[in-house]
C-alpha positions in Angstrom: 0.0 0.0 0.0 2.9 2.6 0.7 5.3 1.9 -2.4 8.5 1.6 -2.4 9.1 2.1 -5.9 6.2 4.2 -7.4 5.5 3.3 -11.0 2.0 4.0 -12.8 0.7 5.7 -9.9 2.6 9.0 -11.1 0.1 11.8 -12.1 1.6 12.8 -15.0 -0.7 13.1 -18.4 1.4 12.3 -20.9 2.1 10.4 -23.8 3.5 6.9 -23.8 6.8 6.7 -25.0 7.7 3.0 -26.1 10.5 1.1 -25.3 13.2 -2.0 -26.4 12.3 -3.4 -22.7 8.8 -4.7 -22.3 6.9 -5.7 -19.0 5.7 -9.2 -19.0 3.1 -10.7 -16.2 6.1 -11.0 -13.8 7.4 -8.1 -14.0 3.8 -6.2 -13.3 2.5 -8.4 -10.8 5.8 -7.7 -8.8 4.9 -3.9 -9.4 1.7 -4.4 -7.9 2.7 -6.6 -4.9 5.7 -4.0 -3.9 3.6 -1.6 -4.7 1.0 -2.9 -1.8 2.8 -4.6 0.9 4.6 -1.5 3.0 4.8 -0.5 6.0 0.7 0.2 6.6 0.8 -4.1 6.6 3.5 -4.6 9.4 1.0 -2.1 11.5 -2.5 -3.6 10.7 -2.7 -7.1 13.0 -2.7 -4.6 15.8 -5.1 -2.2 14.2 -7.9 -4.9 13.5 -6.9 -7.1 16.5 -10.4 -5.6 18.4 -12.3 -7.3 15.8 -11.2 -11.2 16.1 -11.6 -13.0 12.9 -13.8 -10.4 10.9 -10.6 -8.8 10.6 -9.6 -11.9 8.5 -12.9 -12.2 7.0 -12.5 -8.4 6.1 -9.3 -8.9 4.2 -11.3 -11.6 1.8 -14.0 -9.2 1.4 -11.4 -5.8 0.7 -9.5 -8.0 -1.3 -12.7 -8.8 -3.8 -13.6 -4.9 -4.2 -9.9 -4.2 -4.8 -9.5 -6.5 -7.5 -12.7 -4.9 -8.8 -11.0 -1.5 -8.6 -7.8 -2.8 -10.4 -10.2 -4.1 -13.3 -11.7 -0.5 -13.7 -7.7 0.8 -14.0 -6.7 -1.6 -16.1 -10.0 -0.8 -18.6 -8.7 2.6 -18.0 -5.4 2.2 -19.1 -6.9 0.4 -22.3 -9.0 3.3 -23.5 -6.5 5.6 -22.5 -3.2 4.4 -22.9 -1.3 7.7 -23.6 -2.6 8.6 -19.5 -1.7 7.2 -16.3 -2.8 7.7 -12.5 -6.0 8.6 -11.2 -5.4 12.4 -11.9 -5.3 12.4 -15.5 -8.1 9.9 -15.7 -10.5 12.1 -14.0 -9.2 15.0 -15.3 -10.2 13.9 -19.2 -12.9 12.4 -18.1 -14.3 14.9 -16.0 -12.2 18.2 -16.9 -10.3 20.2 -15.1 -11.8 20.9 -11.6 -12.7 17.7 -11.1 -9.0 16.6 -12.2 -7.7 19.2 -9.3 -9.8 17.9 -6.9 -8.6 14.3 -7.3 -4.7 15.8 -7.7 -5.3 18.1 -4.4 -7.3 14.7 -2.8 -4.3 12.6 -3.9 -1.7 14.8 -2.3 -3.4 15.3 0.7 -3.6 11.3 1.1 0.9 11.0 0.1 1.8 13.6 3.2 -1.5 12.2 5.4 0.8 8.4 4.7 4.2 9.8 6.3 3.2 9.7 9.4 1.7 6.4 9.7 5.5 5.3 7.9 7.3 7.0 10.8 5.4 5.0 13.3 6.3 1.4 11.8 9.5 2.2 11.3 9.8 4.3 15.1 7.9 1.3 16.6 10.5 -1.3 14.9 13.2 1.2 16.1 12.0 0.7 19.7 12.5 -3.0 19.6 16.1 -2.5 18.2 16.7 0.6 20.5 19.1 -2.4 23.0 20.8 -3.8 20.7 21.9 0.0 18.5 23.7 1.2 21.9 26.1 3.9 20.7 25.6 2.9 17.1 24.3 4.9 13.6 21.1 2.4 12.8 19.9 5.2 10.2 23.3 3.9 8.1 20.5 1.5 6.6 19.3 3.8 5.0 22.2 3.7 2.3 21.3 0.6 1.2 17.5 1.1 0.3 18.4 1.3 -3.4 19.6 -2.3 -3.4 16.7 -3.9 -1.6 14.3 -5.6 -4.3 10.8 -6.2 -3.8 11.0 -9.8 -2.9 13.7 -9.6 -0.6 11.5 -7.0 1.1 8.8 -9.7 1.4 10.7 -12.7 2.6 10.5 -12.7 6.4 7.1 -11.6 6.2 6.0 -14.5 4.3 8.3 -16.6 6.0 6.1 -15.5 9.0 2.5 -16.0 7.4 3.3 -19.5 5.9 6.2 -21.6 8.5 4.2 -19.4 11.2 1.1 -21.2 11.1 2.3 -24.3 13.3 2.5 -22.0 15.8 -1.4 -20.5 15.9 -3.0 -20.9 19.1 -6.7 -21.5 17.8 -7.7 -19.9 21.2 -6.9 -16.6 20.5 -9.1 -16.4 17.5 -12.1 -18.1 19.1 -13.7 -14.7 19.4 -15.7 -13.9 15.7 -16.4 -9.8 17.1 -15.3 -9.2 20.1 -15.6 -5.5 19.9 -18.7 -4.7 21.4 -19.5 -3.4 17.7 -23.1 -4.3 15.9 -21.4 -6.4 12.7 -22.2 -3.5 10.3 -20.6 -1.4 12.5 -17.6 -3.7 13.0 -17.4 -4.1 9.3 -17.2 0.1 8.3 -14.8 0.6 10.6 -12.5 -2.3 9.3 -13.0 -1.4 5.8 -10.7 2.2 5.7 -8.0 -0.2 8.6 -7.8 -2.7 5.6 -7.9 -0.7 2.5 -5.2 1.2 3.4 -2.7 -2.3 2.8 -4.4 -2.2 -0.6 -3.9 1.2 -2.0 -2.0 1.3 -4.6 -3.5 -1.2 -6.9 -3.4 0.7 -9.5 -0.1 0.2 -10.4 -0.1 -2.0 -13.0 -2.0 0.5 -15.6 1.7 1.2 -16.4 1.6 2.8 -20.0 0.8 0.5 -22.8 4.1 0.8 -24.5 6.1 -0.6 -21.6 4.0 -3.6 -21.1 4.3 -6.9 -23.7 0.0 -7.6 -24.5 -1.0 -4.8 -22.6 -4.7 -5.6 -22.8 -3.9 -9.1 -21.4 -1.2 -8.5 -19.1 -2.5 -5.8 -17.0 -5.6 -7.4 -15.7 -4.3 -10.3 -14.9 -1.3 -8.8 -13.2 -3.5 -6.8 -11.4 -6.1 -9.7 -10.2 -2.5 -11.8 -9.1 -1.0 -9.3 -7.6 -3.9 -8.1 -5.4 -4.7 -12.2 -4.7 -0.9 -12.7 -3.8 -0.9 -9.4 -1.4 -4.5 -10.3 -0.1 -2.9 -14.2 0.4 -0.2 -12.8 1.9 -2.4 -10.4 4.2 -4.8 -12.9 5.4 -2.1 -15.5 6.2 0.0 -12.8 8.3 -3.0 -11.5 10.2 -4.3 -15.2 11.0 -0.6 -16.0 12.3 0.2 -12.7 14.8 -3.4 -13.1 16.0 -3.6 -16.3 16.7 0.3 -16.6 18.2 0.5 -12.9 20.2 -2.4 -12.8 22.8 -4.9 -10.3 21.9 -4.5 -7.9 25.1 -1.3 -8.0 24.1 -1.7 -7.4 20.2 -3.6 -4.6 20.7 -1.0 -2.4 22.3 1.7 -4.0 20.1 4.0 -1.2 18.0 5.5 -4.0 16.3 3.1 -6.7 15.6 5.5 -8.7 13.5 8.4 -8.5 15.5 6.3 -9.4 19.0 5.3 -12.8 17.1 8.6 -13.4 15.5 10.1 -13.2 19.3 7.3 -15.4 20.0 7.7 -18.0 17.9 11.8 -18.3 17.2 13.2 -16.1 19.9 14.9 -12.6 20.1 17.0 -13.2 16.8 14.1 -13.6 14.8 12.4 -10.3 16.5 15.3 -8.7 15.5 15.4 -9.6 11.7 11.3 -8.4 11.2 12.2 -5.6 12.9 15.7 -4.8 10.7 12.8 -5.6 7.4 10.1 -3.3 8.4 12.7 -0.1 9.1 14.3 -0.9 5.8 10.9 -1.2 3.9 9.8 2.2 6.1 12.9 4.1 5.1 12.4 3.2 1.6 8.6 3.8 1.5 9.3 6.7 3.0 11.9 8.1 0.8 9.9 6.7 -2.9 6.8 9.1 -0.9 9.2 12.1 -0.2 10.0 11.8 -3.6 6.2 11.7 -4.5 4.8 14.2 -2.7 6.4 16.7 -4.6 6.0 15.3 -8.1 2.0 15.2 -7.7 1.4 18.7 -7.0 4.2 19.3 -9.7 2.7 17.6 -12.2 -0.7 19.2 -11.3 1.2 22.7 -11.9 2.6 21.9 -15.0 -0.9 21.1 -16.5 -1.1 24.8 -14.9 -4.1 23.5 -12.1 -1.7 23.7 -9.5 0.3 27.0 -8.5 3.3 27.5 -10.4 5.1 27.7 -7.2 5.0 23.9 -6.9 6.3 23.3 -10.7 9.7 25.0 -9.4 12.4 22.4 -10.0 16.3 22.8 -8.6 19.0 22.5 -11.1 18.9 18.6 -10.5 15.0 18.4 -11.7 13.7 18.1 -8.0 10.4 20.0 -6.8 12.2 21.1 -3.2 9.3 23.7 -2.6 6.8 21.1 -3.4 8.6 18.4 -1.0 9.1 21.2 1.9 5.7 22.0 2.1 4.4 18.3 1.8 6.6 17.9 4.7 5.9 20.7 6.5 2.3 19.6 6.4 3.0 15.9 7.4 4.7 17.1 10.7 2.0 19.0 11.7 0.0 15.8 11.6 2.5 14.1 13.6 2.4 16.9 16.4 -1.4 17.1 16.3 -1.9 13.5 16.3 0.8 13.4 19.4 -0.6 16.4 21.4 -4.2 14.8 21.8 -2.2 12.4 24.4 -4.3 9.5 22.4 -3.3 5.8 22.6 -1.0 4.7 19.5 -3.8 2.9 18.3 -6.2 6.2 18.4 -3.7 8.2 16.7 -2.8 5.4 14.2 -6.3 4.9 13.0 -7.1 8.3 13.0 -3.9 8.9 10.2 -5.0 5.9 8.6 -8.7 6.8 8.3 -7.5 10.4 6.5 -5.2 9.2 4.6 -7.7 6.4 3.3 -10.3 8.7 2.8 -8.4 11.0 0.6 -6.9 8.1 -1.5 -10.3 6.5 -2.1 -11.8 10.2 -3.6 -10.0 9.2 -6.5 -10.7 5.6 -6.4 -14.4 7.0 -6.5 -14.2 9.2 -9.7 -12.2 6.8 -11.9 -14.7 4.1 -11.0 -17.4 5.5 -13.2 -14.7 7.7 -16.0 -14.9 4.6 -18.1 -18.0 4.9 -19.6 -17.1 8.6 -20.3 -13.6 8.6 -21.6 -15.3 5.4 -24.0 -18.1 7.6 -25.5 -15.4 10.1 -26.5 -13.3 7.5 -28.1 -16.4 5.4 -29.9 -16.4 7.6 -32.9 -19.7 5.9 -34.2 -19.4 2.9 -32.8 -22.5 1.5 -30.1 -22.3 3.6 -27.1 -20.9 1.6 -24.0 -21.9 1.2 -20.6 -21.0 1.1 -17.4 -20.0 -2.8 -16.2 -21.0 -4.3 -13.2 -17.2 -4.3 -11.9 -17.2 -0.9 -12.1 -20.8 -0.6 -10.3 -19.2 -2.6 -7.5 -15.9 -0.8 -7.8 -17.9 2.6 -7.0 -20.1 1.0 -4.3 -17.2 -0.6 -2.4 -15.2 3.4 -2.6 -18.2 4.5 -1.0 -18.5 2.0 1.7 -15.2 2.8 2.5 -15.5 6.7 2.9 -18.2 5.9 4.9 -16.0 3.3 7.2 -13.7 5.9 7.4 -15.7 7.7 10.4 -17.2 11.1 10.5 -14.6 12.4 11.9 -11.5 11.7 9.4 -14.2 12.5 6.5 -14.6 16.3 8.0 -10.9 16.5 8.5 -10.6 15.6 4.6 -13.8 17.3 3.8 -12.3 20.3 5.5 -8.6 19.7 3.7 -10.5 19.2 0.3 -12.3 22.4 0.4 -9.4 24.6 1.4 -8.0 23.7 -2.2 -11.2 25.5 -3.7 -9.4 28.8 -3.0 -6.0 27.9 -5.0 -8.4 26.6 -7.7 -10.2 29.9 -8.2 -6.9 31.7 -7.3 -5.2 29.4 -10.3 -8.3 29.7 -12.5 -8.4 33.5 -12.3 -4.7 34.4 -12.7 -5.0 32.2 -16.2 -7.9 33.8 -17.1 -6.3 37.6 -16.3 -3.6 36.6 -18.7 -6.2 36.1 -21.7 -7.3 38.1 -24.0 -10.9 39.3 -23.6 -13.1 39.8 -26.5 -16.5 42.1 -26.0 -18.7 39.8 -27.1 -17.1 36.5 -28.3 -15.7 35.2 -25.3 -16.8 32.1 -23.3 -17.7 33.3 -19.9 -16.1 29.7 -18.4 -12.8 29.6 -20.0 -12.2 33.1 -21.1 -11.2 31.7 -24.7 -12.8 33.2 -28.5 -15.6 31.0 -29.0 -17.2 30.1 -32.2 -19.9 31.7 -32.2 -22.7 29.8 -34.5 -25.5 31.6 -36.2 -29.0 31.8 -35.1 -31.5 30.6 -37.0 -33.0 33.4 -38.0 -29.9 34.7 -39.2 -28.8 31.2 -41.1 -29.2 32.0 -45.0 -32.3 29.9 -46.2 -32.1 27.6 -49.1 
């Protein structure tokens, strides 16, 4: 869910440029999984402990409406192969303001992630904290470029498959032990889970770069969400069912707590080393990120020209500073409420989850749109019933999120409605303006056609 490597997710509307090197089914299924699994996984078995085994029922479930969602991209990615990303889907589907909405939700949702990175990896830290006496742990960091996807994974599915022989069924005899009605239970799993599958999309890479796109990318994109969802089902049924649930629930490092468990302090140590080195990473490919939307958005000229400024080198540093700026004051607002870790964790995770899926809800239903533009004669198309269930699982999740993570993001969203009009008037200052020719929406010379009375007759 938080990438290490960011590949089609990149907001960026531009043409595909085709390449000697082609991505076959391996390559984009790895895309999608490394894309997934990050540091929002290693902190979930103690986010959904509460809720017994609906949390593992929940993952079955998420993962069916993700896989739904990562059919809609890859029909996306068909009918517009030139595009890539949720922004410049909505945006020619919808137009503009709809496009910055989604680019503005989308941002909002990269620097509402940081946070929630900087907890796995301060959480792993903590277990480590002995054993780092006097030393430089952050020198890890160095080697990030060199770690590949799978090596990233291997403990962790080392964990969910050899670590099943040591489930005590007892700790998951409770189906809901939250107190919770089961619809109830269920909302408020559905942003706690979704959050390990964003990123999905990853696969609609441009069609170019991948060998039979129109076969590859679905089915990339259904293995590489059942592979993560596999992998996520397996992992939560093994730290539930090995760490005890009173203690799960206060756990900062479920992983690590059942690795201890099971093989002893070595093995604690080595999930612990894996989840910093995924953070660190996940956290740097974000960094990275978080400037690049808002500077794509800027270059399409919806987004201030302040964040297209690039250094020398080609990095947006005022788009990253800000991002960051805004990411720490989440951390110290999140800290200051003296809330539990699992409060303040679900909290981030609900925002952050709410502003991802706003996308996930437009693109859902641009299919049909961006097709009747492309038909050019042909029958008009409609809206499948993946794409139905697509937009009715987004919404489920927005309303899971809570009411109040959606006000927060309600609130966020809205205050880009000021640097929209701000944008939108500052272009349409720079225009020429005709007395009576103009179009009063986009300030261009419009064609004006005749009346009929004024059409010559035949």
């Amino acid at each position: 869910m938080l990438p290490d490597v960011v590949v089609a997710a990149t907001p960026a509307a531009v043409p595909a440029r085709p390449t000697h090197a082609s991505l076959g089914l391996a390559a984009c299924t790895a895309i999608v999984v490394g894309n997934m699994v990050g540091s929002g996984f290693y902190l979930s078995p103690s986010a959904v402990a509460p809720y017994g085994q609906l949390a593992i029922l929940a993952w079955v479930v998420m993962g069916g409406g993700a896989v739904c969602l990562g059919l809609t991209f890859a029909r996306l990615a068909r009918l517009a192969p030139a595009t890539g990303g949720p922004y410049a889907y909505t945006r020619l589907a919808y137009g503009d303001f709809a496009g910055f909405l989604v680019a503005w939700g989308y941002w909002i949702s990269i620097w509402a992630s940081l946070p929630v990175i900087a907890v796995a990896f301060t959480g792993s830290f903590v277990k480590l904290a002995p054993a780092f006496d006097g030393s430089r742990p952050l020198a890890i960091a160095i080697t990030l470029a060199e770690v590949t996807t799978y090596t990233k994974l291997v403990p962790f599915a080392a964990i969910s498959i050899l670590g099943l022989i040591f489930v005590r069924f007892d700790n998951l005899s409770a189906f809901n032990p939250s107190g919770k009605s089961l619809f109830e239970s269920s909302a408020a799993l559905a942003p706690l889970t979704m959050f390990a599958y964003l990123g999905l999309e990853s696969a609609t890479v441009p069609a170019g770069d991948v060998e039979n796109a129109e076969r590859t990318i679905p089915r990339s994109t259904m293995l590489g969400i059942s592979v993560a969802g596999l992998l996520y089902v397996l992992g939560t049924i093994v730290v539930m069912g090995v760490v005890p649930r009173e203690q799960l629930v206060a756990s900062h490092a479920p992983f690590a707590d059942a690795a201890r468990l099971m093989w002893g302090s070595w093995a604690a140590t080595v999930v612990a080393i894996a989840v910093m080195i995924s953070s660190l990473g996940a956290l740097n490919g974000w960094t990275l990120m978080m400037g690049q939307v808002p500077m794509a958005a800027a270059q399409d000229r919806i987004f201030p020209a302040l964040f297209g400024r690039v250094s020398p080198r080609g990095v947006p540093g005022i788009g990253i500073v800000i991002s960051s700026a805004l990411a720490t004051a989440l951390v110290l607002v999140g800290a200051s409420g003296g809330s539990k870790f699992a409060s303040v964790y679900d909290m981030i995770v609900s925002l952050s989850t709410m502003a991802a899926v706003i996308p996930y809800v437009f693109c859902a239903l641009a299919p049909v749109l961006i097709a009747m533009r492309a038909r050019r004669g042909a029958a008009a198309p409609r809206t499948t019933v993946v794409e139905i269930v697509a937009f009715l699982f987004s919404m489920f999740v927005l309303y899971g999120c809570g009411p109040t993570p959606v006000l927060y993001g309600l609130v966020l969203l809205l205050c880009g409605l000021p640097v929209y009009v701000w944008q939108r008037a500052t272009l349409l200052a720079a225009e020429p303006v005709s007395d009576d020719n103009a179009d009063s929406t986009t300030g261009r010379y419009a064609r004006r056609r005749p009346s009929r009375a004024s059409r010559p007759r035949r």
